[in-house]
C-alpha positions in Angstrom: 12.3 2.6 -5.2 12.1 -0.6 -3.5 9.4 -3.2 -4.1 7.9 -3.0 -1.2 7.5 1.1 -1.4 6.3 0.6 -4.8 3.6 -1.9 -3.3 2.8 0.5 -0.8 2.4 3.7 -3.3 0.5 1.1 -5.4 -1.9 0.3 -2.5 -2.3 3.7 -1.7 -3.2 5.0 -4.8 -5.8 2.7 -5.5 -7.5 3.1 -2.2 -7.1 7.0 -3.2 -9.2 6.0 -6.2 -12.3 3.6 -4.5 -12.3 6.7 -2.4 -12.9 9.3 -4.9 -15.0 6.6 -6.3 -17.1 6.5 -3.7 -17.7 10.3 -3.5 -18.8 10.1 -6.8 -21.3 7.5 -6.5 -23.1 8.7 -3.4 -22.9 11.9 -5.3 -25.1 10.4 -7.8 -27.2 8.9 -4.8 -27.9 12.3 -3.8 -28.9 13.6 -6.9 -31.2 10.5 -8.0 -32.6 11.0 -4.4 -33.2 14.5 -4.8 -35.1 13.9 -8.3 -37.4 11.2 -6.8 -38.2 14.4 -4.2 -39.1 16.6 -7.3 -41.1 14.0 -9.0 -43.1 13.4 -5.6 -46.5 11.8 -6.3 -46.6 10.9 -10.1 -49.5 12.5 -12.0 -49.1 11.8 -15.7 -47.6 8.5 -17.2 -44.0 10.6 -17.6 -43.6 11.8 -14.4 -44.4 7.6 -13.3 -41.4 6.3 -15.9 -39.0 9.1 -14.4 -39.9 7.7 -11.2 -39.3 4.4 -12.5 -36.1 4.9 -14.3 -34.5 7.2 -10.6 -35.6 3.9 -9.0 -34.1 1.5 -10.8 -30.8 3.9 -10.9 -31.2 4.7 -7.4 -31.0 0.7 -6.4 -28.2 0.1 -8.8 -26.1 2.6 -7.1 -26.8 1.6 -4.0 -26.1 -2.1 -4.6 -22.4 -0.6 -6.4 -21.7 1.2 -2.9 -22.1 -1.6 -1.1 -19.7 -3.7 -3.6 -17.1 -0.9 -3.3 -17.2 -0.8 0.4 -16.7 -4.5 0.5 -13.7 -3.8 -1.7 -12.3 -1.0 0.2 -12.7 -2.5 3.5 -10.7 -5.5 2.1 -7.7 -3.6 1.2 -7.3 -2.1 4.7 
């Protein structure tokens, strides 16, 4: 195999990986969404830290999506 079809197999796989990746994280978007659905209105100091905690991991997500986008769109 030549260098360059290596490069290009190389390149290919890893945007086959930020892709599935991707999936994954907005996966977990979904679910951390779907959990701040269930929680709704917090009435007891639990239900308020779950809310807390599917916040915070809903925003961290988020800003990694963004990151891995940036990446992605750089390798095309």
């Amino acid at each position: 195999m030549s260098e360059e079809n290596r490069s290009k197999s190389s390149d290919s796989s890893e945007r086959k990986r930020q892709r599935i990746r991707l999936a994954r994280l907005e996966a977990d978007m979904a679910y951390f969404q779907a959990r701040l659905e269930l929680i709704g209105s917090p009435n007891s100091s639990n239900r308020a830290a779950q809310r807390k905690v599917f916040n915070l991991l809903h925003k961290t997500v988020a800003s990694k999506i963004l990151k891995l986008k940036r990446r992605f769109a750089e390798l095309n």
